[in-house]
N, C-alpha and C positions, 0 to 999 in steps of 0.2 A: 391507547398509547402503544405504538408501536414496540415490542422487545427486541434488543438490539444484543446479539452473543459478540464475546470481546474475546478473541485470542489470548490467555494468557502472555505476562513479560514483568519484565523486571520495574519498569518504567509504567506502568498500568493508569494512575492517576488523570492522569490527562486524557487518553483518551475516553475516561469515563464522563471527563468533565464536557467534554466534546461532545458528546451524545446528550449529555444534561441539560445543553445550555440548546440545545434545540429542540427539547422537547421530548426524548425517546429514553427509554427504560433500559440501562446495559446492564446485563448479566456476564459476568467473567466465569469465561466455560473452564471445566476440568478436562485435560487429557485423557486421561482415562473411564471416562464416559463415552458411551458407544454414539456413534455419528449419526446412525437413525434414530434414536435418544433426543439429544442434541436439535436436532432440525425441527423435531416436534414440538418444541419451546420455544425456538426464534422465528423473526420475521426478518430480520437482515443479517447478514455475519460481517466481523470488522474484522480482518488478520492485522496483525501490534508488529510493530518492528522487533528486533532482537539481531541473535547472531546468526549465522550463515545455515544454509541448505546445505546438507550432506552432496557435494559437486558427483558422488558414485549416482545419483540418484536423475543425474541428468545423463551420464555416461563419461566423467572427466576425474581423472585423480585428482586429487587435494590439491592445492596450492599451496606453498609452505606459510601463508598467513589467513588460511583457513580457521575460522573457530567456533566450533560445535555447538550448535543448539542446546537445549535444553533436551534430557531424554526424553523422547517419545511425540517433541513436537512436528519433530518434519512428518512423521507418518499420520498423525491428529489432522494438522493442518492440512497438510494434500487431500487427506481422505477425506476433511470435513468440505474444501472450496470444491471438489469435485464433484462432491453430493449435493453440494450448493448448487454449484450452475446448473446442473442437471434439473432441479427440483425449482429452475428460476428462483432462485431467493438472490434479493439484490445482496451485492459483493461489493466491499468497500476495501482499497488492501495497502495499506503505507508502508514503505520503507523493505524491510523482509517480507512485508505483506504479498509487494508487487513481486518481486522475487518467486515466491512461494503459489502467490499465482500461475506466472509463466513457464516453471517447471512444472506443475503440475499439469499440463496440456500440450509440454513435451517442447517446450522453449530450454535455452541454456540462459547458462549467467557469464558477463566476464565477472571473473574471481576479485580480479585485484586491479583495481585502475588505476593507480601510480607504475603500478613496473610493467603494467598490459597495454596501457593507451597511450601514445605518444604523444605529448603536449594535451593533457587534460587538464583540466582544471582541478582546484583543489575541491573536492568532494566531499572529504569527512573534518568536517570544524566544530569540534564538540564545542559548544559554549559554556562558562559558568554558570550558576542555578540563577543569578539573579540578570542573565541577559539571554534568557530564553528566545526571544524574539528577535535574535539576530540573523539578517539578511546573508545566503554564502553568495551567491550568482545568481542568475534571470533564467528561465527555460521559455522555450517556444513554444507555443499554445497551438495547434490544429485547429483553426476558426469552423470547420464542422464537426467537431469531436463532441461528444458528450461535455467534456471538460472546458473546452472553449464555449459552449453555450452556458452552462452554470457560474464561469470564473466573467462573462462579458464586460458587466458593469466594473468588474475589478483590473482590466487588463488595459495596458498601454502599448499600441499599435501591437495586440497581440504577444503579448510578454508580462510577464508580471518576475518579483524576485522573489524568495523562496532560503527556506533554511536544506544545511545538508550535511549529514551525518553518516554515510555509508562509503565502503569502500569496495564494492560489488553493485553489479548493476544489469541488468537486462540486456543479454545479446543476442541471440536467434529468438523472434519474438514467435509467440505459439500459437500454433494453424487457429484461426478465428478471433485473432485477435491485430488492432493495430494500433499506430503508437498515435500516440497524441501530445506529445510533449517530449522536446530534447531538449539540453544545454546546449552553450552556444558552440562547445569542442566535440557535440555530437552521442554525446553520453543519453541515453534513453531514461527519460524523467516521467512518463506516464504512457500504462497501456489500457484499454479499454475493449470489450465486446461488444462493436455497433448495432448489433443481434440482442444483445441484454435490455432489459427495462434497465436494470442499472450492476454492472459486472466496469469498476474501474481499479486500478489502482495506481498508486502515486509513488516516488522515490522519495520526497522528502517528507516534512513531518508538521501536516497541518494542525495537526492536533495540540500541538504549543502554545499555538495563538487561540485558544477557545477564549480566552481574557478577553481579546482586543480583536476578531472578528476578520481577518482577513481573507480564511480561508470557510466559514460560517458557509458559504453556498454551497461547499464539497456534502456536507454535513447533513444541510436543510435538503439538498437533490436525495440524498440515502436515504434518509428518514421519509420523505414522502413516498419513495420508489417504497421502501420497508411498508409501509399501509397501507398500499395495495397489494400485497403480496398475497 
């Protein structure tokens, strides 16, 4: 069985269940465990959503609706996905996942898409607890992307709809990586490394649906890339 390390977050549940329902053993890693530690107990790493990347960290001052991680996570997390790719360990990275990705290989973020992107759409629709599996908008699939092969059977003429909770988003995408998924106002919704066995991450939050199976192929592709590792 593949071991599968989970970024810590607030919200943790789900994606444990995520990993369960496919078959693979998650362990929620401690920050303060050294990163070559760390790597020696997993076969695939999953980065959890949460709050923002420190913007100094890409080279941009704050945005006045900037809101701090958790201590000690941005430096954990960069250090751990960077030790990842290097070491081929597939990468799976939702929501601050993708984020945290893309700065770490020297991508920026836009901060804040309501007062940064003119005519976007709405992006952050936190739902109630009992309607988790609400649709925000559609994103466009890369029909030769990693994600366009694993999402196939699920996509209509290349589209599928999608939850969305963020209000930061992927902007200069980072050298060896390309995108694979936009919204339809251009917003960047998934990047990948065509060069990885499996190095993706996503903007929205597949791990909600581990009930009801929608987004189950993101899941099943990590977890096998994770057993060969």
């Amino acid at each position: 069985m593949a071991v599968i390390g989970i970024t810590p977050c607030r919200k943790i549940e789900d994606y444990r269940q995520a990993i369960l329902h496919v078959g693979g053993e998650p362990v929620v890693l401690d920050v303060s465990t050294p990163v070559d530690e760390v790597l020696k107990g997993i076969d695939g790493l999953l980065l959890t959503g949460g709050n923002d990347v420190e913007p100094a960290r890409y080279g941009e001052p704050a945005h006045a609706t900037t809101v701090a991680a958790e201590p000690g996570r941005d430096e954990f997390e960069i250090g751990i996905v960077t030790a990842a790719r290097a070491r081929e360990v597939p990468i799976f990275a939702i929501c601050r996942g993708v984020q945290v990705l893309n700065v770490a290989f020297g991508g920026t973020l836009v901060q804040d898409i309501p007062s940064q992107l003119t005519g976007a759409l709405e992006h952050s629709l936190p739902c109630p607890p009992n309607q988790a599996f609400t649709f925000a908008h559609e994103v466009w699939i890369e029909k030769d992307s990693l994600l366009g092969t694993l999402m196939r059977e699920r996509l209509t003429d290349d589209t599928c709809e999608v939850n969305s909770r963020h209000h930061q988003a992927v902007k200069d995408v980072a050298s060896g990586f390309k995108v694979a998924a936009t919204a339809p106002d251009g917003v960047i919704e998934a990047i990948e490394d065509p060069a990885a066995l499996f190095c993706l991450g996503v903007q929205w939050h597949p791990e909600n649906f581990f009930r009801t199976g929608e987004f189950r192929p993101l899941f099943e592709g990590f977890l096998e890339a994770s057993q060969k590792k």
